[in-house]
C-alpha positions as CSV (number, residue, x, y, z in Angstrom):
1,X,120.3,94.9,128.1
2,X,118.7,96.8,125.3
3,X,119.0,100.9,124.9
4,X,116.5,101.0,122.1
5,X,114.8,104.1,121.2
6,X,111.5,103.8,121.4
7,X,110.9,107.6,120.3
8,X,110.4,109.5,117.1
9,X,107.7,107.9,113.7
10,X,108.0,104.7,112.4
11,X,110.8,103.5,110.1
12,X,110.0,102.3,106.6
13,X,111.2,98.8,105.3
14,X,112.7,97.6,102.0
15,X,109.9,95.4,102.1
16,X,106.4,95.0,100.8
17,X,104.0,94.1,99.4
18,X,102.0,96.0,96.1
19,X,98.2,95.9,95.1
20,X,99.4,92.7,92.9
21,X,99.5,90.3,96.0
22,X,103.5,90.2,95.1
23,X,106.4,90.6,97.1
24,X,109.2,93.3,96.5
25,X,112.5,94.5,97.6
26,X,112.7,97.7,96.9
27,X,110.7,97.6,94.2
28,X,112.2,94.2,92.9
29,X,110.2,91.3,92.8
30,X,110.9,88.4,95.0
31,X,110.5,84.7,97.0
32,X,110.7,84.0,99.9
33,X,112.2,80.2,100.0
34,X,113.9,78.2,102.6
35,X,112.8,76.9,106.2
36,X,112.1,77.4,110.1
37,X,114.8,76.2,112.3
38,X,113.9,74.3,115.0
39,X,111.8,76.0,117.9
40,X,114.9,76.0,120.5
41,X,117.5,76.4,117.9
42,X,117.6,80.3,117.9
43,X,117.8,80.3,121.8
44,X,121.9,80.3,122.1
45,X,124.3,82.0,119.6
46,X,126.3,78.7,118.8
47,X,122.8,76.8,117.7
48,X,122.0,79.9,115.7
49,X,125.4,79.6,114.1
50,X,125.1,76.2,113.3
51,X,121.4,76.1,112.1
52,X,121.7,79.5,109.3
53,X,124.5,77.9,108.0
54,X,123.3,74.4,107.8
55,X,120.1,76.6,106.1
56,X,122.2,78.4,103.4
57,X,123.8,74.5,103.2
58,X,120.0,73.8,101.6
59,X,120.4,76.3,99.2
60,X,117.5,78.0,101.0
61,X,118.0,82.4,100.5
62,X,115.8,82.5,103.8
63,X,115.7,81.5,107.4
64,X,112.7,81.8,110.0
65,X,113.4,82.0,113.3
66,X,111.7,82.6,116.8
67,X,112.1,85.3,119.0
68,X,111.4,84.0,122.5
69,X,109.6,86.5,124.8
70,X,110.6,84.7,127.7
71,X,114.4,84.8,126.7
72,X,113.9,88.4,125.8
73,X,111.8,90.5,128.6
74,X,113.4,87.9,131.6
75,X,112.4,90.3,134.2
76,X,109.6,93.2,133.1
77,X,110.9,96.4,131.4
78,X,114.4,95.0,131.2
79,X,114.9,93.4,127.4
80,X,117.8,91.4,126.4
81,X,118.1,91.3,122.3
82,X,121.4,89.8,122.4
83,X,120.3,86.8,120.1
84,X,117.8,89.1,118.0
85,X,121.2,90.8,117.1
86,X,122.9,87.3,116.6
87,X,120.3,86.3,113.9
88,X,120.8,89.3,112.2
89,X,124.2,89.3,111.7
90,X,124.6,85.6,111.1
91,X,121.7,86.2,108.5
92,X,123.4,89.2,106.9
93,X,126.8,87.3,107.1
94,X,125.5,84.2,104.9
95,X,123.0,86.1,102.2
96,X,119.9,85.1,103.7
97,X,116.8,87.1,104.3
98,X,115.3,86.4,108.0
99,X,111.8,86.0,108.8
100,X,111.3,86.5,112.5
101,X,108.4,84.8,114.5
102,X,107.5,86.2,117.6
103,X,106.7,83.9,120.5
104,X,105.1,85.9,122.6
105,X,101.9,85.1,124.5
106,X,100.4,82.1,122.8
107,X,102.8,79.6,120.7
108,X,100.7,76.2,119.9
109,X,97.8,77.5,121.4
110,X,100.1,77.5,125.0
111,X,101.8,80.0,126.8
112,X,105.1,78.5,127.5
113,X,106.9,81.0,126.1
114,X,105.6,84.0,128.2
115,X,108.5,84.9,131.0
116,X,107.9,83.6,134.6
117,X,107.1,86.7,135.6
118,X,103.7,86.3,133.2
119,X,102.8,83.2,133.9
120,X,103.1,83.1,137.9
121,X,101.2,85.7,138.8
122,X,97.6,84.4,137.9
123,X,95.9,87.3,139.2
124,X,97.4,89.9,137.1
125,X,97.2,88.1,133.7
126,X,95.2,85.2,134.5
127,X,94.3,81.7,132.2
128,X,92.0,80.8,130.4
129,X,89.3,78.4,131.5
130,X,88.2,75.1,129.7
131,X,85.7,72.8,129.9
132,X,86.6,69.7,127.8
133,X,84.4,68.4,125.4
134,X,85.8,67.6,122.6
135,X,87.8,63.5,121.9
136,X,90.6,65.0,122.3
137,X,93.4,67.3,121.3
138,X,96.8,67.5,120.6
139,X,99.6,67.5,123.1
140,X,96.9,65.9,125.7
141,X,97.3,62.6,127.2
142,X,95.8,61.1,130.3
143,X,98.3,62.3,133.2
144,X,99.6,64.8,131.2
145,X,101.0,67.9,133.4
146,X,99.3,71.2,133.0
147,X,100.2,73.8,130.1
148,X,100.1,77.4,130.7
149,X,97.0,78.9,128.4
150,X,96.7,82.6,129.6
151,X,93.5,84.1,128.8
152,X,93.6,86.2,125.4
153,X,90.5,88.7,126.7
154,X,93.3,89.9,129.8
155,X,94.1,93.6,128.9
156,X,97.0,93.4,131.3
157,X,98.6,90.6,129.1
158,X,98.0,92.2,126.0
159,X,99.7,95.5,127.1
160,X,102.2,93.7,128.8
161,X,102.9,91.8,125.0
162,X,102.3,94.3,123.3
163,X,105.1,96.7,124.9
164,X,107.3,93.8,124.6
165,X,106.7,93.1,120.7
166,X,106.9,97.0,120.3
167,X,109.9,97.1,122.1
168,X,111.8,93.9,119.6
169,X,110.4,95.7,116.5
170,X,112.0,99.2,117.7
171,X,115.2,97.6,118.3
172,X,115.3,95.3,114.8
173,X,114.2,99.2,113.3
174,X,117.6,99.9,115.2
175,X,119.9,97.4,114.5
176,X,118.9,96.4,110.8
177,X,119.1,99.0,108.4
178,X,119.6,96.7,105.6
179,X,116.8,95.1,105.8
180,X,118.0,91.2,106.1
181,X,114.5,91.0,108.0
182,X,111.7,90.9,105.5
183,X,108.9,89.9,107.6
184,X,107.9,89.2,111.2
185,X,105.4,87.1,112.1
186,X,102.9,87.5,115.0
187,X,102.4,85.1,117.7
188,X,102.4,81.1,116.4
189,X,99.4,79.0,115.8
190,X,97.3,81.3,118.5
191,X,94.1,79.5,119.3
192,X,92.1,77.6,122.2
193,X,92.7,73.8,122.4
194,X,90.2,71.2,124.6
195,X,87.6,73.6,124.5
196,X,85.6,75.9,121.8
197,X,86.2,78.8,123.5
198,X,88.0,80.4,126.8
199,X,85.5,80.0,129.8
200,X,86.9,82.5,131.9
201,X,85.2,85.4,133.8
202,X,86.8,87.6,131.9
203,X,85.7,85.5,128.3
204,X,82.4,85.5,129.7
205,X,81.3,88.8,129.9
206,X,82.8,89.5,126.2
207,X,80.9,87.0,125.6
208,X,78.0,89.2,126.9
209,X,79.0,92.1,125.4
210,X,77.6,93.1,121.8
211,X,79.0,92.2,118.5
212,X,81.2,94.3,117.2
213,X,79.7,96.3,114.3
214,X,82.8,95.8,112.1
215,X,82.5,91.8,112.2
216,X,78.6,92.2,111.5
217,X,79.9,94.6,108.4
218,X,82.1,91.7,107.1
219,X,79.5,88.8,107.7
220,X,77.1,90.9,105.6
221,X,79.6,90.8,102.6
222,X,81.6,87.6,103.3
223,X,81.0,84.6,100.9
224,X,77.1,82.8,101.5
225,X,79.5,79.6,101.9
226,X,81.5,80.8,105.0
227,X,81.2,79.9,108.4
228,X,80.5,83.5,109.5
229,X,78.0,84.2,106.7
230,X,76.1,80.8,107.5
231,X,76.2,81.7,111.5
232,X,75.1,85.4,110.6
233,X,72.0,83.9,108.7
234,X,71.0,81.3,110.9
235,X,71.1,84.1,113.2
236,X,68.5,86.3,111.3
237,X,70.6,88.7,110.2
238,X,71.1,90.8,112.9
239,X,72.6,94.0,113.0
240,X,73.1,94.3,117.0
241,X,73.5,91.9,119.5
242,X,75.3,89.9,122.1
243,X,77.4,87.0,120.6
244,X,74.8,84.6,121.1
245,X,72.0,86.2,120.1
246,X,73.7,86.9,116.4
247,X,75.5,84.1,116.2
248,X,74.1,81.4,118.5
249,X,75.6,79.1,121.0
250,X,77.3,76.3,119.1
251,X,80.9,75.9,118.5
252,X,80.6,77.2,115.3
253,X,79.4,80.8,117.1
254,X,82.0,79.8,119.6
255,X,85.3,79.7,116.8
256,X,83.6,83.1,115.2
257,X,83.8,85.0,118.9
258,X,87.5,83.5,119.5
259,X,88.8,84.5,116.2
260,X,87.3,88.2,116.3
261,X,89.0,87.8,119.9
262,X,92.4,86.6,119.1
263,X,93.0,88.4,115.8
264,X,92.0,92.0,117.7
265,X,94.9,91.6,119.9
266,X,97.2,90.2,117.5
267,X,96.2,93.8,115.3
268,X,96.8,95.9,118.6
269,X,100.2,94.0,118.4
270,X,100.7,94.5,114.8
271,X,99.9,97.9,115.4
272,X,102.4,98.6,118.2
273,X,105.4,97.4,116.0
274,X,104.4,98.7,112.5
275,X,104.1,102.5,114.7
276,X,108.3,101.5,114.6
277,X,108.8,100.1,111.3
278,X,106.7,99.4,108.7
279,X,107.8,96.2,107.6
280,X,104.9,93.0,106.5
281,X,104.0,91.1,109.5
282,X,101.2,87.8,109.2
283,X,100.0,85.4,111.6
284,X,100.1,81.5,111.0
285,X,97.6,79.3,111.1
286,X,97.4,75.2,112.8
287,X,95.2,74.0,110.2
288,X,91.4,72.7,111.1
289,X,89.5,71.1,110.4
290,X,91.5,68.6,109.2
291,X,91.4,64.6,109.2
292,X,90.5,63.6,113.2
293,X,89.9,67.1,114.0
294,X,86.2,67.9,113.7
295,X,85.6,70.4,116.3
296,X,87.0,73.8,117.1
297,X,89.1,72.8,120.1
298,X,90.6,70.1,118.6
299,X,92.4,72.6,116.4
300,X,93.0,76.0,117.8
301,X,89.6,77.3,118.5
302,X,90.0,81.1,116.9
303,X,92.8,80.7,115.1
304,X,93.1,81.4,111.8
305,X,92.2,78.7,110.5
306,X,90.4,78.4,107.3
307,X,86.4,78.7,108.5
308,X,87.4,81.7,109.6
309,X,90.1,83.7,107.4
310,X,87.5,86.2,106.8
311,X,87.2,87.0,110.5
312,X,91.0,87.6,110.8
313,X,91.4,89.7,107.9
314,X,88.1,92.3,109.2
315,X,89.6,92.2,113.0
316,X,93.2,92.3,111.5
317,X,93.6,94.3,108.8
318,X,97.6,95.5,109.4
319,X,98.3,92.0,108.8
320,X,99.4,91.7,105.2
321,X,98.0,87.8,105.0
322,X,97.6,84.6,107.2
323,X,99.0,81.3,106.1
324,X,99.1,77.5,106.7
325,X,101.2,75.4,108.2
326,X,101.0,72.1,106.4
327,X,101.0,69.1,107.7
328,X,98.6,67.5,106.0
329,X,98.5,64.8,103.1
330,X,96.5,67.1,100.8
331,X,98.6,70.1,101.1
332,X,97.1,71.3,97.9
333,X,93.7,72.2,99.5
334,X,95.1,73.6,102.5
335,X,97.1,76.1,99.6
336,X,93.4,76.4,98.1
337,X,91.9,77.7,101.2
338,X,94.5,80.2,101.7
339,X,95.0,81.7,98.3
340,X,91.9,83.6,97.9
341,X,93.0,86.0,96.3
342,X,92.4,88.8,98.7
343,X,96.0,88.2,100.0
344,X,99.0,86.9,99.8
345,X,100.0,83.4,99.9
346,X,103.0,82.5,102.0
347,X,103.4,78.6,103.7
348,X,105.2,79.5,107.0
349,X,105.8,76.0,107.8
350,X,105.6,72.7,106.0
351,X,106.8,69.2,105.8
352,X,109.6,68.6,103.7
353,X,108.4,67.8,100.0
354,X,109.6,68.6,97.1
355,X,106.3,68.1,95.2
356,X,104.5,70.5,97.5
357,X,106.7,73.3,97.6
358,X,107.0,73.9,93.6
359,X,102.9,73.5,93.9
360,X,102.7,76.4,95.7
361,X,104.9,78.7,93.8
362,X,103.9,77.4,90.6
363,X,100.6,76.5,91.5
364,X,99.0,78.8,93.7
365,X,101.9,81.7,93.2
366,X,103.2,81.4,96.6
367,X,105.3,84.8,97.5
368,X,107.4,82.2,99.8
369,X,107.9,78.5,101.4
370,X,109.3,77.2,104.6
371,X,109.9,74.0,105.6
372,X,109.8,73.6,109.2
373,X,112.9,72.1,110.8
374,X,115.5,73.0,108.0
375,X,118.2,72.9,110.2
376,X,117.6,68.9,110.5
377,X,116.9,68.5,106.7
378,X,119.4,67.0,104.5
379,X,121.7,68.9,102.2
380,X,121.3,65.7,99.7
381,X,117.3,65.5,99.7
382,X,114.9,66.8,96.7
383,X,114.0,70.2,98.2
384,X,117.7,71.2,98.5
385,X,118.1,70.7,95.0
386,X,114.9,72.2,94.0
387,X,115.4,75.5,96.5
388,X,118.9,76.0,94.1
389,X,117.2,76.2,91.3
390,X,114.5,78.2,92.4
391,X,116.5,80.6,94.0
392,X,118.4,81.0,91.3
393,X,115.8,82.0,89.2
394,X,114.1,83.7,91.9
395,X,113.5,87.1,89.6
396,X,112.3,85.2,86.5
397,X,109.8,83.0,88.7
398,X,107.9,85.8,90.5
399,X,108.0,87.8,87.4
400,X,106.0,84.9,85.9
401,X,103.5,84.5,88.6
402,X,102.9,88.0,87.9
403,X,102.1,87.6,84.4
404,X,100.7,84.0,85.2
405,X,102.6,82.1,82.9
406,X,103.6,79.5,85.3
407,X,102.4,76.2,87.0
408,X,102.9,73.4,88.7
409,X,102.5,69.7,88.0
410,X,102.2,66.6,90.8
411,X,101.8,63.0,89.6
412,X,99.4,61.4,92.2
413,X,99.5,57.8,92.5
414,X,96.9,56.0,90.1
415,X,95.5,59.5,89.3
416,X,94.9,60.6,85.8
417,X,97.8,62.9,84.2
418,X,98.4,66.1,86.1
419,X,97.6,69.7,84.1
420,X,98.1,72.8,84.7
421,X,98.0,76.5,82.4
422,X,101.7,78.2,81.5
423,X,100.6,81.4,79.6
424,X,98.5,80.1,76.6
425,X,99.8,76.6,76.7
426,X,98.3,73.4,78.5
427,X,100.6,71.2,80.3
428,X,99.9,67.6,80.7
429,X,102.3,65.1,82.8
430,X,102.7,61.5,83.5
431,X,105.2,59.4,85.3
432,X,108.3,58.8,83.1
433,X,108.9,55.4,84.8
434,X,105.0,54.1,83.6
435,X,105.5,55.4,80.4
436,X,109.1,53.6,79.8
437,X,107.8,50.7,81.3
438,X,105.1,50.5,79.0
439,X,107.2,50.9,76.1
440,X,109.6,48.4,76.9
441,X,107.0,45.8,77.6
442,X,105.9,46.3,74.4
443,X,109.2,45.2,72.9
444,X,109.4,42.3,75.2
445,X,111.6,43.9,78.3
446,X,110.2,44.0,81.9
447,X,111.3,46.2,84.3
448,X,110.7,45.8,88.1
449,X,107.8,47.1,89.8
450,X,107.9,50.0,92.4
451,X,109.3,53.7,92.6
452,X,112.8,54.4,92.4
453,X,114.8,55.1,95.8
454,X,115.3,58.5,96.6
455,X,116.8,59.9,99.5
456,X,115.2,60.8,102.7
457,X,114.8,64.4,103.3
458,X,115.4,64.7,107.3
459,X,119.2,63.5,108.4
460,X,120.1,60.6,111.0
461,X,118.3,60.7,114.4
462,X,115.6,63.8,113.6
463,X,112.7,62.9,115.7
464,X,110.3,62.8,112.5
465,X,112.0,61.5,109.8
466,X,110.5,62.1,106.7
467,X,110.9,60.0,103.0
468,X,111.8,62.1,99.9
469,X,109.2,62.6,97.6
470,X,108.1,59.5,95.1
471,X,105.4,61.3,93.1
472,X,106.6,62.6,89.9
473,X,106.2,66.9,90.0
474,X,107.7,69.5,88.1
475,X,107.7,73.4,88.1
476,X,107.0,75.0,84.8
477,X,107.3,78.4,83.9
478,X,108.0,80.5,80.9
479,X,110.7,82.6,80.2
480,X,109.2,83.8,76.6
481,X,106.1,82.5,74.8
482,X,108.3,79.3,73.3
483,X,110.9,79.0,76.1
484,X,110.1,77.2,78.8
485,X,111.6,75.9,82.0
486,X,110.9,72.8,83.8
487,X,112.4,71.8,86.9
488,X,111.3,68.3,88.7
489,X,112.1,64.4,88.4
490,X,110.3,61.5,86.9
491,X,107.9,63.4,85.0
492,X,107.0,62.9,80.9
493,X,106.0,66.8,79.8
494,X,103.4,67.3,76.9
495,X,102.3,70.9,75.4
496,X,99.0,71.6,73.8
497,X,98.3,74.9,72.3
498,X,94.8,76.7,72.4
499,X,95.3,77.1,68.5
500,X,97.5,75.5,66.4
501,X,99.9,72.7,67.9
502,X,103.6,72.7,69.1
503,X,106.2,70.4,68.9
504,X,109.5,70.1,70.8
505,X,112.0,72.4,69.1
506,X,115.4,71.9,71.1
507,X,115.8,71.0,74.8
508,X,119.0,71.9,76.7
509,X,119.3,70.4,80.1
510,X,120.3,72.6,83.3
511,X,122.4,72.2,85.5
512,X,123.7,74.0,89.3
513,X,127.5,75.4,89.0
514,X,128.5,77.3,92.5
515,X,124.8,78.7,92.6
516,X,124.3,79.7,89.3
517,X,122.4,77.7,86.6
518,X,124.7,76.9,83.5
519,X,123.9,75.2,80.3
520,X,124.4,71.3,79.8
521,X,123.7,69.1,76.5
522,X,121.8,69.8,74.3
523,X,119.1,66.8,74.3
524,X,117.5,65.4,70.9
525,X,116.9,61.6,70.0
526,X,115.9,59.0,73.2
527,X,117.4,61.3,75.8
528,X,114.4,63.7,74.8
529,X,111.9,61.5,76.8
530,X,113.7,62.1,80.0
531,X,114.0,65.9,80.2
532,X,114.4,65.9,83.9
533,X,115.9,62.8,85.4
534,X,113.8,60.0,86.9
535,X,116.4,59.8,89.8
536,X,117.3,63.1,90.6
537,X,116.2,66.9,90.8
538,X,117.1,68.4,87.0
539,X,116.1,71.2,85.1
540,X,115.7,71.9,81.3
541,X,115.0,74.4,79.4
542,X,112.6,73.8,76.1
543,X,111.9,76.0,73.3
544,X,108.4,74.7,71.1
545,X,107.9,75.8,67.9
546,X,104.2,76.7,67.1
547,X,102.6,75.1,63.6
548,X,99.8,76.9,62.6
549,X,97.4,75.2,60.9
550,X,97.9,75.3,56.9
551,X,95.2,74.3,54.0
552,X,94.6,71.0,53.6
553,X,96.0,69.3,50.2
């Protein structure tokens, strides 16, 4: 059982972030890029073991894990941070940075990670109350057995989390004076499911209660296009009232109260365990709505989810940021939503694709990615080999997204060519297998229709398996106004300048050696074409050379 020393001011971290949205480590800029292991794979020291190294394995440089409450406050007062100290060390051990996620009261808008002593005695911290109306939600089926929700507005369960979080950030202000742990993250995917908001007795009379003046302060200069905005105006405008009479009684009004709700006690948690070490801590967000989720309810009602970002960042402001966990087909407007430019981006959790994770450091400057389940992805699949080239120039990367001379490029099926801005230069990119297909039907030569194989990215027997990625995509990113690095597959690159034109001036492919990225042949003639490999993750480096335009003749 823990000794921790829960007395004296807060310790500082390595770790934070600057006025510039970026990351840094001690000063030094950097990325954040790897995966979450599985939910129950930090909960014994042999699967933590076996999941960081099978992590460093994917060339990731960090690990997420959760931090059970139940597994860590068994019985009240007494803490065990036995595998806290296990992650740690295996982190530290294996060169990874640790992100640790805090399971606390509400994980998947449930509380089955609260201890037993939490969740059986109803009177003291009692759950919340729903009265389904919504088609349905996840993790509901007809028959289905009960899940714990406690109610978020019970002041006995958020002091009873809040001492425990306080308590885990005091003893990683303890054990870790390196700093392996760069962030911790607050609760997971908090929200209401079946319902728009909690019902209780104790919901109810917040309900009643007036609008907080801070959250009518932030409607009054949020966007005219947000939820809370629109609500606020249909309202009237007004500057006191209960939640209803500002905001009305649909679920819109309903997600606005639960958010304000929810984020306030994830700050008063934030709070607790930045008073014993200042390191970045963020919530994560269960996406809504999204495609067969209409209705707050069906999503997390009061999560963060994107209609109501704005709410979360008045009600939690010692949050550095909120992100998504995608899940989604069209990851790039879930990035959209989250990048506004008022905080940081960072993807806590998303499937494993290749295309998607070099679009959101390339193009929506992503301080970090995380693919959930990493300790189930294979060491063979497209994001390993794109996490070792990104890690390995992790420095030059973020320094680019500071200077914005960097992008991103993702061939959709039977879209026009993808674009994107490096610097001064515009980026245009095809398919490489359309365009050599093209060409040799021209002389006479047919190749087969269809994608190339590539290799799944989840191993044997994972219960989602999940196909490597088909489209075309590349990250590009300058090292120098003519050198540039691309690394992708499948994927025909063409520069445009704003003035003048450019023209290829020598290509040199790249290539991984024990971590570190070494020089291969230098590419001229047909080999040009293919400056990353249709069938496998490559990287090249081109220099252009610039031709101004000269007098005409």
């Amino acid at each position: 059982m823990s000794d921790t020393d829960m007395s004296g001011a807060s310790r500082g971290s390595a770790w934070s972030f600057g006025e510039d949205l970026r990351l840094r480590e001690n000063g030094e800029l950097r990325l954040l890029l790897g995966g979450q292991v599985h939910n129950s794979s930090s909960s014994s020291t042999a699967s933590i073991r076996r999941s960081f190294a099978h992590a460093r394995d994917l060339n990731a440089n960090t690990v997420l894990a959760p931090v059970s409450w139940a597994l860590t406050e068994p019985q009240e007062g007494a803490f065990d941070f036995a595998l806290v100290d296990a992650m740690i060390e295996e982190a530290r051990g294996l060169g990874l940075r640790l992100v640790l996620l805090w399971f606390g009261a509400f994980k998947n808008a449930a509380s089955t990670y609260a201890p037993r002593w939490v969740r059986s005695d109803q009177s003291r911290f009692p759950r919340a109350v729903v009265h389904p109306k919504t088609r349905g939600s996840a993790f509901h089926y007809s028959g289905v057995m009960p899940t714990p929700v406690l109610s978020v507005f019970s002041e006995n369960l958020l002091d009873a989390d809040a001492a425990a979080f306080e308590a885990f950030v005091a003893h990683v202000a303890d054990v870790d004076p390196g700093d392996v742990v760069a962030m911790i993250q607050v609760e997971n995917e908090s929200g209401l499911l079946r319902d728009s908001r909690d019902r209780s007795d104790l919901a109810e009379a917040a309900w009643r209660r007036d609008v907080p003046s801070a959250l009518i302060a932030a409607a009054r200069r949020s966007d005219p296009s947000s939820l809370l905005r629109e609500r606020w105006d249909a309202g009237g405008r007004r500057e006191a009232g209960s939640w209803r009479e500002v905001f009305g009684d649909d679920s819109g009004a309903d997600e606005i109260f639960m958010a304000w709700s929810i984020a306030s006690y994830v700050q008063h948690l934030a709070e607790r365990g930045r008073a014993r070490k200042r390191i970045p801590m963020y919530a994560n967000a269960w996406l809504g709505p999204q495609p067969g989720q209409d209705e707050p309810g069906q999503w997390p009602s009061g999560g963060p989810s994107s209609r109501v970002i704005d709410v979360w960042r008045a009600a939690a402001p010692a949050l550095s940021l909120v992100g998504p966990d995608i899940y989604v087909d069209d990851a790039d407007s879930a990035m959209r939503a989250y990048a506004t430019g008022d905080q940081p981006l960072f993807v806590p959790e998303s499937r494993l694709r290749a295309g998607e994770l070099v679009r959101a450091v390339g193009g929506y400057g992503a301080v970090g990615w995380s693919a959930f389940g990493i300790d189930g992805a294979n060491p063979e699949g497209q994001v390993a080999a794109v996490l070792a080239y990104l890690s390995a120039f992790e420095t030059t990367i973020a320094e680019a997204q500071r200077r914005q001379r960097i992008g991103a490029v993702v061939v959709e099926p039977g879209a026009p060519p993808a674009e994107a801005s490096v610097g001064d230069l515009t980026v245009s990119a095809r398919g490489l297998n359309d365009i050599v297909r093209d060409f040799l039907l021209d002389v006479g030569v047919q190749l087969p229709a269809g994608p190339l194989p590539v290799p799944d990215e989840t191993l044997p027997g994972e219960p989602v398996p999940t196909p490597g990625e088909r489209r075309p995509f590349a990250l590009v990113f300058a090292e120098s106004d003519d050198d540039i690095v691309v690394v992708g597959q499948g994927v025909k690159l063409d520069f445009a300048a704003a003035h003048g034109s450019v023209e290829v001036d020598a290509v040199v492919e790249l290539l991984m050696d024990a971590g570190a990225v070494v020089a291969g042949r230098v590419l001229n003639g047909d080999e040009r074409l293919q400056v990353v490999p249709v069938d496998r993750v490559g990287a090249a480096r081109i220099t252009l050379l610039r031709i101004e335009a000269g007098p005409r003749a």
